[in-house]
C-alpha positions in Angstrom: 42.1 71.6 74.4 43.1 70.2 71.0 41.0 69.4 67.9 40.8 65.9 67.0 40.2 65.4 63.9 37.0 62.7 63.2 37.4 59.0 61.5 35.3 57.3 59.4 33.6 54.1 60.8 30.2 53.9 59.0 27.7 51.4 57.4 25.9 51.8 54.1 23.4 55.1 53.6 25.2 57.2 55.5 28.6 60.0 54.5 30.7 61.8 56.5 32.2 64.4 54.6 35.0 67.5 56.0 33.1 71.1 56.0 36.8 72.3 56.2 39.8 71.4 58.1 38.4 71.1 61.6 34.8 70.4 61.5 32.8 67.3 59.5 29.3 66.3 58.4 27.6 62.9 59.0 24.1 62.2 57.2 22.7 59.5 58.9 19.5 58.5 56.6 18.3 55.4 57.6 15.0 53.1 56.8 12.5 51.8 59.1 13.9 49.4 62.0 17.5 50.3 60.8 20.3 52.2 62.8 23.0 53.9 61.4 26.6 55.4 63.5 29.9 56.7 63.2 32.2 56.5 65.9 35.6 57.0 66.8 38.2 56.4 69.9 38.9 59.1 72.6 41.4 58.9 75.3 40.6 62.9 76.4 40.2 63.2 80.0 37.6 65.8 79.0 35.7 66.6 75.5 33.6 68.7 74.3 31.6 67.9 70.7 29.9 70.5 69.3 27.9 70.9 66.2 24.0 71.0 64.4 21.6 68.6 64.0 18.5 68.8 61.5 15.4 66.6 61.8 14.8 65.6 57.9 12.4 63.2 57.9 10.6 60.9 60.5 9.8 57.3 59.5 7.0 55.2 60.7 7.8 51.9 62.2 5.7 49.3 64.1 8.5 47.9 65.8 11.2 51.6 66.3 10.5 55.2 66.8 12.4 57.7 65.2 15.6 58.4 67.4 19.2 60.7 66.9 22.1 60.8 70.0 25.7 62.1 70.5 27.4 59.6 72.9 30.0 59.2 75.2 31.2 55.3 75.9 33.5 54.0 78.2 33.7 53.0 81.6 35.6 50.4 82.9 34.1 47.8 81.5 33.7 50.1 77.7 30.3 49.5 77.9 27.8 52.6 79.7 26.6 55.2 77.6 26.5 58.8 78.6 24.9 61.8 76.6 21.9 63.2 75.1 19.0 61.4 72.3 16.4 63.0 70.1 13.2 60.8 69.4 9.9 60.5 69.2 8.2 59.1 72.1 4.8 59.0 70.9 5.5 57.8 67.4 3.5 60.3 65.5 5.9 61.5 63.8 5.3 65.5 64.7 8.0 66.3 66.8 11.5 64.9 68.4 11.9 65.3 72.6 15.1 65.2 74.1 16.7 62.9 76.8 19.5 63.0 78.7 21.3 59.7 79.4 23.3 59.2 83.0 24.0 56.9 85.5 21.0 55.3 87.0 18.4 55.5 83.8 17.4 59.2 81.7 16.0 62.5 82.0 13.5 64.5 79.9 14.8 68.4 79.3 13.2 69.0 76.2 9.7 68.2 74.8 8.7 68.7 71.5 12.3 70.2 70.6 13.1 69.2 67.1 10.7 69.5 64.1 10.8 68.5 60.8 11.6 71.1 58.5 12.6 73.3 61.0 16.3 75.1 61.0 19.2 72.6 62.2 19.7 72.8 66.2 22.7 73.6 67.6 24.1 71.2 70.3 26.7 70.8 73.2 27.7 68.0 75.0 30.3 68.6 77.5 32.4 65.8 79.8 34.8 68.1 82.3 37.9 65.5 83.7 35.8 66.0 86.8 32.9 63.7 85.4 30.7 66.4 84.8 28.5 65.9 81.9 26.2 69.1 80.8 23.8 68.7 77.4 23.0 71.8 75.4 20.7 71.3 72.5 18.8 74.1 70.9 19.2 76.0 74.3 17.5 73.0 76.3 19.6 72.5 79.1 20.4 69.3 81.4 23.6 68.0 83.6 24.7 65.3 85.5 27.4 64.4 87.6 29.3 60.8 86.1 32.0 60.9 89.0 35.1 58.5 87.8 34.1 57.9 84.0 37.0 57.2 81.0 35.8 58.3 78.4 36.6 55.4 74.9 34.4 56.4 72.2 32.0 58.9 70.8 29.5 58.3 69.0 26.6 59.8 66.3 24.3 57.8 65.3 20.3 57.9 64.2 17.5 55.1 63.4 14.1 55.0 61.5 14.5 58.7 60.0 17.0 60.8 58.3 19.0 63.5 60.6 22.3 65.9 59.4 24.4 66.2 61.8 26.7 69.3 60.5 29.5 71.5 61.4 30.7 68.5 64.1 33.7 69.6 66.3 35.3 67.2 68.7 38.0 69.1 71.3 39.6 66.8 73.6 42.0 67.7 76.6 45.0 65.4 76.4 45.2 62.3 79.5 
């Protein structure tokens, strides 16, 4: 696999910044009710992103809960949405669960994961060329199978809090 190196594609309130040569940090701080991303194009038959996230504050909203994901787009039609979110599903703001996204809707494999204030959580989210999609995040575990998926675009992105997302890595196996 190579290292692809990340592109900026960001709205205000948010920087992505190099931690060195080969890995990159995205702030994502974003009011209530907004939503903040970065993304950039793939055409790797299999990736691999790796990296930390760190819950730094939860925002209250009437309308949004508090929500972080890594994503995988594509498809044919560049439109379904593969990979794993952070939020808070009871809008308290005391703790983040995570969900895994895949075909047919989402899984729970990881309640009360994140806290704020808590040390940064490492994550892994893994397409093989196979369509095999496995989410790692803070040693909370989930997989599914995607069968014939193209992978497009990946994307980090948060709303209604303020997350770090540090030490990203991207490695892609060429088409």
């Amino acid at each position: 696999m190579r290292l692809r190196y990340l592109t900026l594609a960001m709205p205000f309130l948010t920087t992505v910044a190099p931690a060195d040569d080969r890995a990159y940090t995205f702030e994502c701080d974003t009011l209530a009710g907004h939503y903040s991303s970065w993304s950039f194009p793939t055409q790797a038959s299999a990736l691999v992103i790796t990296g930390t996230l760190r819950l730094n504050e939860m925002v209250a909203d009437k309308k949004w809960t508090t929500i972080a994901n890594v994503f995988i787009r594509g498809g044919a039609d560049g439109k379904s949405t593969f990979g794993f979110r952070a939020y808070d599903v009871d809008r308290q703001q005391k703790s983040l669960h995570l969900e895994l996204l895949k075909p047919g809707g989402h899984e729970d494999f990881g309640n009360d994961s994140m806290k704020k204030g808590q040390k940064p959580v490492k994550f892994r989210l893994e397409l093989t060329a196979t369509g095999s999609l496995r989410a790692n995040v803070g040693g909370a575990e989930k997989s599914a199978e995607l069968g014939a998926f193209v992978p497009k675009k990946i994307e980090l992105g948060c709303s209604t809090g303020d997350f770090s997302f540090v030490d990203v890595r991207v490695e892609e196996a060429p088409k």
